[in-house]
C-alpha positions in Angstrom: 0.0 0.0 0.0 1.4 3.5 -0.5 0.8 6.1 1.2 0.8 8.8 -1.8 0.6 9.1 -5.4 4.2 10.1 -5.4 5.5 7.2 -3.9 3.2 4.9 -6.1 4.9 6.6 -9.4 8.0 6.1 -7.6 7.4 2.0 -6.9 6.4 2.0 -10.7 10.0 3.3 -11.8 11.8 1.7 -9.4 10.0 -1.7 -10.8 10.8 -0.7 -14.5 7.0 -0.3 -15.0 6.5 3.1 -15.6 4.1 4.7 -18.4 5.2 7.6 -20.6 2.8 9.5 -18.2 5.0 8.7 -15.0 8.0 9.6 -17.1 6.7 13.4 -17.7 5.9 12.9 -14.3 8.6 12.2 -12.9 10.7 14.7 -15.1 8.9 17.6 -14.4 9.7 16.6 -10.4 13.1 16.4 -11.6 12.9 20.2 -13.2 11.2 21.5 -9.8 13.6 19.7 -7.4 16.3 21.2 -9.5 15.3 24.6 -9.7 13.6 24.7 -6.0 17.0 23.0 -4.1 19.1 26.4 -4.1 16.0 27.5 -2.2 16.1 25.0 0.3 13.8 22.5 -2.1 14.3 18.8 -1.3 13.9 15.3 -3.6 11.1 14.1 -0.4 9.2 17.6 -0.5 9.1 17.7 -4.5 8.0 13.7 -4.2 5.0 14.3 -1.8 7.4 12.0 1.2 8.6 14.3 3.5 8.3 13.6 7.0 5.5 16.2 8.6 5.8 17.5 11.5 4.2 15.3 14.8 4.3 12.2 12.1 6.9 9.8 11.5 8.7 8.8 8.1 6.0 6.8 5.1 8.5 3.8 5.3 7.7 3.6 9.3 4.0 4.5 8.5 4.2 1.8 5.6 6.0 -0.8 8.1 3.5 -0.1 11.0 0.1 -0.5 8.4 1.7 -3.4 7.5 2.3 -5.0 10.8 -0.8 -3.9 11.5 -2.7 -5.4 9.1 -0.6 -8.7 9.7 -2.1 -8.8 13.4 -5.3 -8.6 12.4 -6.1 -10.4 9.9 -4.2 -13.3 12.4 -7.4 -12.2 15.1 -9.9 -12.2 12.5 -8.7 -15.9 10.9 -7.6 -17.6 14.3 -9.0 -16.3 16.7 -12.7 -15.1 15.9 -15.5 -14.5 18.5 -12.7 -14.0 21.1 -12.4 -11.2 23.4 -9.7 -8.8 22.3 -7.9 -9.0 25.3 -7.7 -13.1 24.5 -6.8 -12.3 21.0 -4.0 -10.0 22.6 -2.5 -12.7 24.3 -2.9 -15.6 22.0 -0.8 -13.5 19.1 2.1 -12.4 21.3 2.3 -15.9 22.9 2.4 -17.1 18.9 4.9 -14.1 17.6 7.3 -14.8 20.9 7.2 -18.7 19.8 7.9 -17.5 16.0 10.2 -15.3 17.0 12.7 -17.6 19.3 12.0 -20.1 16.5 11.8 -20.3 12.9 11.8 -16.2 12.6 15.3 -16.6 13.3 16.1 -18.3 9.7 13.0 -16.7 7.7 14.1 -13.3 9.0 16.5 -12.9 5.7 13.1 -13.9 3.4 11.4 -11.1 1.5 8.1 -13.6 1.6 7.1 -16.3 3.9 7.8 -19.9 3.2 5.5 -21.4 0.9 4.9 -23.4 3.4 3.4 -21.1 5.8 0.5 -19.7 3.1 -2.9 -19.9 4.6 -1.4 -20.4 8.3 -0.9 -18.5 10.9 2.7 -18.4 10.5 2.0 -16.6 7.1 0.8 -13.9 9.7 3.4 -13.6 12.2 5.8 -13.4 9.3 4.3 -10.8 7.7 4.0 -8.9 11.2 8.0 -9.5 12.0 8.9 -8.8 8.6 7.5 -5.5 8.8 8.1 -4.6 12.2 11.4 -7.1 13.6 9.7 -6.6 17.3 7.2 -8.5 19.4 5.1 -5.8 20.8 3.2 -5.8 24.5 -0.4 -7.8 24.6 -1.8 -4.0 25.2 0.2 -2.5 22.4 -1.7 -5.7 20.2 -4.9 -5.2 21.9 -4.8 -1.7 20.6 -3.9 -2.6 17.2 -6.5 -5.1 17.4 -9.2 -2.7 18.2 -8.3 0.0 15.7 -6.0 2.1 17.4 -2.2 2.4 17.1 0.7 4.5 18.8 3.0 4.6 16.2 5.8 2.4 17.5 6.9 -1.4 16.4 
């Protein structure tokens, strides 16, 4: 998922699957980043990425969506009907086994194992490969209920 235009059009280039649109694009960023940067103009403001204030960086914002995500979908698919709290507690019990276990050789994967498709340890990787920490059952209870605090 991005989290602007910009970065989308970026993804497309960096994936060699841009369209002559994203290459005007993309050059007339060039031309403003050019003629803004003796102005104090940077490549992330002229891309629509810069950090804002009170925010943290899109890759974090990216990483934490992601991890997110991950969490949830394991409480919606393993854990349904449960209390949140229970849900909490289940998932960080299953990420601190993942993590002391296999995590430790998958960690280097950009996917999970086939193996792991349609488990629950398709998941937890997904959660650990976008954020390498377990977080507290409260922090996941948040998460769970739709809240977040911005940290791994």
């Amino acid at each position: 998922m991005s989290r602007s235009p910009d970065l989308a059009l970026l993804r497309r280039i960096a994936a060699g699957r841009e369209t002559e649109a994203d290459r005007a694009v993309l050059a007339g960023r060039v031309r403003a980043y050019l003629d803004g940067a003796p102005a104090g103009a940077t490549l992330d403001s002229t891309f629509g990425v810069a950090r804002v204030p009170g925010h943290g960086a899109w890759w974090r914002a990216e990483a934490l969506d992601a991890r997110d995500a991950a969490l949830r979908a394991l409480a919606a698919t393993f854990h349904r009907g449960e209390p949140p709290a229970r849900q909490a507690a289940a998932i960080r019990s299953a990420l601190l086994a993942y993590a002391a276990s296999a995590w430790r050789f998958d960690r280097i994967e950009t996917s999970p194992p086939a193996q792991y498709i349609g488990t629950a340890r398709e998941m937890l990787f997904d959660a650990l490969r976008a954020c390498d920490e377990v977080p507290s059952i409260s922090h996941i209870r948040r998460i769970l209920v739709g809240s977040r605090s911005g940290r791994c």
